[in-house]
N, C-alpha and C positions, 0 to 999 in steps of 0.2 A: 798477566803472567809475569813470575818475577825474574826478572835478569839475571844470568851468571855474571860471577866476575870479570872483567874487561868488559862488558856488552851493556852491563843492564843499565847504565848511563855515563855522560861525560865526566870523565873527571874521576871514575870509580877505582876500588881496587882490579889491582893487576891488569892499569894501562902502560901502555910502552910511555919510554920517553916522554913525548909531548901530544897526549892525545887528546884530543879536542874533540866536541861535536857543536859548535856552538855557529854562528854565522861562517861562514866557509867567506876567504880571498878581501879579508878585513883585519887590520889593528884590533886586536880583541882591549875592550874600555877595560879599567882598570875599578878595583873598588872606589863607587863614591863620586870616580871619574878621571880617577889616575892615569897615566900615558902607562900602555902596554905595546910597545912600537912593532912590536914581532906581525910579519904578516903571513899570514896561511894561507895555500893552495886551494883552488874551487874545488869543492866535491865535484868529481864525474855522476854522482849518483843524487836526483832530486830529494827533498824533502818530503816524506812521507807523512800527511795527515798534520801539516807543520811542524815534523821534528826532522834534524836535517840526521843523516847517517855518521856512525861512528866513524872516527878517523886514526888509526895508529902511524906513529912513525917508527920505520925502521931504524934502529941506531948504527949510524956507521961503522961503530966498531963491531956491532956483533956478528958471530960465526955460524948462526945457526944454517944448516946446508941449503932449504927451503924456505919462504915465502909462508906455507903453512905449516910446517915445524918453530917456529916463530910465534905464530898465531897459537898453535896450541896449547905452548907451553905459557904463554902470556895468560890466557885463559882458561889456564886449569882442566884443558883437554873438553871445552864446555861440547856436549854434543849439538850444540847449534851451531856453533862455528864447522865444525866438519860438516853438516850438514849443506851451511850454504858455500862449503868450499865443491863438497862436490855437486852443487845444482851448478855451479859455476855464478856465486851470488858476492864474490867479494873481488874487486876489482884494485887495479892502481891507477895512479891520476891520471891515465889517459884513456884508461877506460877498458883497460883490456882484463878481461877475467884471471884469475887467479888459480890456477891449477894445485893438485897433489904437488907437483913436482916441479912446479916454477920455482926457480933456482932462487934463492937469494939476495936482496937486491943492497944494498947498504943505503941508506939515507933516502931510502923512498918512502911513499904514504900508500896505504892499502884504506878500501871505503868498505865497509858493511853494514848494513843496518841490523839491530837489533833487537833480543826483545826487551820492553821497557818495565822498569821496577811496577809495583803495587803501591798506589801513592792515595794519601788521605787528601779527597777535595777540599781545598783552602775556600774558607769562606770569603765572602764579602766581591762588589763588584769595581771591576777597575772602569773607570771615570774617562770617557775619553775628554777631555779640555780645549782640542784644539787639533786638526788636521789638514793636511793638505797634500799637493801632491810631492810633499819630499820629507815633511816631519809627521809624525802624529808625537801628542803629549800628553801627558793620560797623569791620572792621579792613582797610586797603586794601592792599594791595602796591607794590610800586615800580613805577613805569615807567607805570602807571596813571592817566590825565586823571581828574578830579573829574568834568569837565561837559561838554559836547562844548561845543571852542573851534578854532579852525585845523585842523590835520590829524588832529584828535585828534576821531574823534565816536562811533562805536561802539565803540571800543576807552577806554570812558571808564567811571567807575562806577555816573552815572546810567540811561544807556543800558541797560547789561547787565542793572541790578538791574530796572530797568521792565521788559527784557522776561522775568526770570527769576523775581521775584515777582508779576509782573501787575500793576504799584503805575504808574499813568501818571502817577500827580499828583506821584511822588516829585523827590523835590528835595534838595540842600545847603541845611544850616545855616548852611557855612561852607565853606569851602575849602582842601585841602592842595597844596602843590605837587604836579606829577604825579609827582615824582621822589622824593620823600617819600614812606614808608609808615607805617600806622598807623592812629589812632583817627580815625571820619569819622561828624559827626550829617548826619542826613539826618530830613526830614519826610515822612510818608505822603498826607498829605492837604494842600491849597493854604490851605484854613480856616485850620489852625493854625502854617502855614509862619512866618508874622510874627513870633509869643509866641517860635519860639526862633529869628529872624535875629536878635532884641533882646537877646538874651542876652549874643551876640558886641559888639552894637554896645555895648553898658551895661557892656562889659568886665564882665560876673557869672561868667564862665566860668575855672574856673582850669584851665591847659594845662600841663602835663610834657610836654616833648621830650628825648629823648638823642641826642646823637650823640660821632660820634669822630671826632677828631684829633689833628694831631703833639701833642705834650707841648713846653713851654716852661717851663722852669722857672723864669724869670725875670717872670712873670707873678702877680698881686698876685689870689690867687683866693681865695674867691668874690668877684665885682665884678658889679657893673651898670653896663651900658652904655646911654647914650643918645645919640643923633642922629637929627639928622633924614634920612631916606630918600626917594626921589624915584626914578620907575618912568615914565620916558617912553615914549612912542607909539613904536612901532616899533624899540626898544632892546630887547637881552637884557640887560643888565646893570641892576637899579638900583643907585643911586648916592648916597652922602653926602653932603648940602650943607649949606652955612649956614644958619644959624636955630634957630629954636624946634623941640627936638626933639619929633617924631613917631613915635618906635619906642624901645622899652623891654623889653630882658633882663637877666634875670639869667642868672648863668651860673657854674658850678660844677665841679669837678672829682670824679666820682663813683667814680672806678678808674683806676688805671694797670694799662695792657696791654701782653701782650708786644710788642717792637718799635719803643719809640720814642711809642707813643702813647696817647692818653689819651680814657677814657666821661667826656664831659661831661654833666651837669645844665642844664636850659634848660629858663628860667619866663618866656616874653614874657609881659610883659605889655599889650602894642599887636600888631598883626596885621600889616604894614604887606606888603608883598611880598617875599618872600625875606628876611627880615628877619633871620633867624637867620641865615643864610648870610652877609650882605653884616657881621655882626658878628663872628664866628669870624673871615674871612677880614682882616676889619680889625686884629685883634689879632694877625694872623702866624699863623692856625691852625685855615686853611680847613678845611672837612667833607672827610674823603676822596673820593675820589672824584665831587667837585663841576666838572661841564663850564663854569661858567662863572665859580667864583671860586677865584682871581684874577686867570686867564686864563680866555677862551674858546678853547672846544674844540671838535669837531664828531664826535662821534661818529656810529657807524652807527646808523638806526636799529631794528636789529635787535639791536643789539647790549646785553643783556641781564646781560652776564658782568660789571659794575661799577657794582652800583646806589651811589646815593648815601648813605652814610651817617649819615641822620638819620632820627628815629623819631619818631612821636607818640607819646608815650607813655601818657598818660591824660587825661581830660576830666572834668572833675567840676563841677557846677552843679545849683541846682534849680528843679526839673521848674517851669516858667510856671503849667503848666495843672496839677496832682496836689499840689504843692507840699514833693514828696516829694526827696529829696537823691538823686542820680544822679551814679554814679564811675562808669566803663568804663575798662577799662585793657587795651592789648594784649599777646595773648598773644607775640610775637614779642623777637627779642635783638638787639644788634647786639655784634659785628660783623657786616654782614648777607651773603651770597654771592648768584652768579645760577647759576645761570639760573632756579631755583625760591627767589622773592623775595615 
C-alpha cells in the first residue's frame, strides 16, 4: 500500500519539523559518517516487522488548538491518520494515546506507525563480514538505503538485516550513499551504539574508497582536495561554496583501465555528503555512472543496469570497547555491472 504524505516514510513530504523514523534515543550518523550530535527520544511504540514507527515533532511555536488538528493538517487530512487517531493508535512519548481533542502540546513528539510506500526490490545480497555481539559489518550493494529515509524503507539495510538476523536495536555507525556499495559498521545493541558513532565523529576511522573515472592526464595526481560543501533542504545536488573548508580527499590514481578510464584511490578524510562525488566531478572526472554529477538525471527506479561506480573499500579503526585493531575490507571490484551489484 502506498503511503500518504507525512506517513508513507521518514523524511517524506509534509513532515513536521524534525521527523524522523530512523533508530529512536541515538546521535542519528551523518552522510559517509559525519557527526549528527542531535539525540532523539525512544519511541514508546516497538518496531513493527523491523521498521520503527513515525515520529513528528511538535513545533513550539505552533498554535494549532489539538494534538490531531496538527496531524491533519500536516498530512493532508490523510484518512489513515484519523483513523488511527480515533482507534486510539497515535501516542506521545510516554505512551499515552492521542485523543480528538487532546489539547496541544508545544515541543512534544507524537508516534504512529504507518503505511509504507511501494518500493522496487533492490537486487543483489548484503555480505555479512564480521559479527558479534555489539557490531555486525556487512558489505552492501548498490542501489541499497543505509536506513529507511523518503521512499526508501524496507528496501534499506537496516530494515532487512533486523528482520533477517532478529537484531531490533541494529543501527549504523555511519552511513553510505544508497548508490554506493561496500563496507558498512553497524551496532547490535543501542548500549554500545555511541563508542563507535564517535569514532566517525573523532575522525579515528581510516576509510578506502575506489572508484572510476574518465583519465585526464593533465591532472597533477596524487592531490588533495579541499572545500567547503553544503547539502541544502530539498536540493539533490550538494554544492561548493566559500569558506573555511569542510570536506577533505585525497585522491589518487590506482590503475589505468581499458577505455579511456581510470581506478581511483580515495582517502576522505571528512564525511561530508557526497563528498567524493561533488570532488571527482570538480576536477573534470565525475564517477561513472553518477545520476546527479554534474548533471542531474532521473533514472528509473528499477533501473538496476548502471550502478554508480564508487566502492567502500575498507574501514580500519580500533575497537572503543576490546581495544583491539579492526580492518574489513570488501570482497567486491570495480568496475562494478548490474543487475547483480
Amino acid at each position: 500500500m502506498t503511503g500518504r504524505p507525512g506517513l508513507a516514510a521518514p523524511d517524506g513530504p509534509g513532515r513536521a519539523t524534525t521527523a524522523r523514523t530512523g533508530s529512536p534515543g541515538t546521535d542519528r550518523p551523518g552522510q559517509d559518517g559525519s557527526r549528527r550530535s542531535r539525540r532523539s527520544p525512544v519511541s514508546p511504540l516497538p518496531d513493527r516487522d523491523g521498521v520503527p514507527a513515525a515520529r513528528l515533532h511538535l513545533p513550539v511555536d505552533g498554535s494549532w488548538p489539538t494534538v490531531a488538528a496538527f496531524l491533519l493538517e500536516r498530512t493532508h487530512h490523510a484518512p489513515e491518520v484519523a483513523e488511527r487517531l480515533t482507534r486510539g493508535e497515535v501516542v506521545l512519548g510516554d505512551g499515552t494515546a492521542v485523543g480528538t481533542d487532546t489539547p496541544y502540546l508545544p515541543g512534544a513528539w507524537v508516534y504512529l506507525y504507518r503505511d509504507l510506500p511501494d518500493e522496487v526490490p533492490v537486487p543483489g545480497e548484503i555480505v555479512v563480514l564480521y559479527a558479534d555481539s555489539d557490531i555486525v559489518v556487512v558489505d552492501k550493494p548498490h542501489f541499497l538505503a543505509t536506513m529507511p529515509r523518503g521512499r526508501h524503507v524496507a528496501q534499506t539495510v537496516v530494515v532487512r538485516l533486523r528482520r533477517e538476523l532478529e537484531l531490533p536495536e541494529l543501527a549504523p555507525a555511519h552511513r553510505l550513499d544508497r548508490l554506493t556499495a561496500g563496507v558498512l559498521l553497524l551496532t547490535a545493541r543501542r548500549t554500545v551504539r555511541g563508542a563507535y558513532q564517535e569514532l566517525f565523529a573523532r575522525r579515528e576511522v581510516r576509510k578506502i574508497y575506489h572508484a572510476v573515472s574518465p583519465l585526464d592526464e593533465t591532472l597533477a595526481l596524487p592531490a588533495v582536495v579541499r572545500s567547503r560543501i553544503v547539502k541544502r533542504r530539498g536540493e539533490l545536488q550538494a554544492v561548493e561554496v566559500p569558506g573555511t573548508p569542510n570536506a577533505v580527499t585525497g585522491i589518487e590514481l590506482a590503475e589505468r583501465l581499458p577505455g579511456s578510464v581510470g581506478l581511483y584511490r580515495l582517502t576522505p578524510q571528512t564525511g561530508r555528503t557526497h563528498q567524493l562525488r561533488v570532488h571527482l566531478s570538480r576536477l573534470g572526472i565525475p564517477i561513472l555512472n553518477d545520476p546527479l554529477y554534474p548533471a542531474v538525471l532521473d533514472p528509473a527506479p528499477d533501473d538496476f543496469d548502471h550502478p554508480l561506480q564508487l566502492l567502500a573499500s575498507s574501514l580500519e579503526f580500533t575497537d572503543p570497547l576490546s581495544g583491539e585493531l579492526r580492518c574489513f575490507t570488501s570482497p567486491r571490484s570495480l568496475p562494478a555491472t548490474g543487475p547483480r551489484v
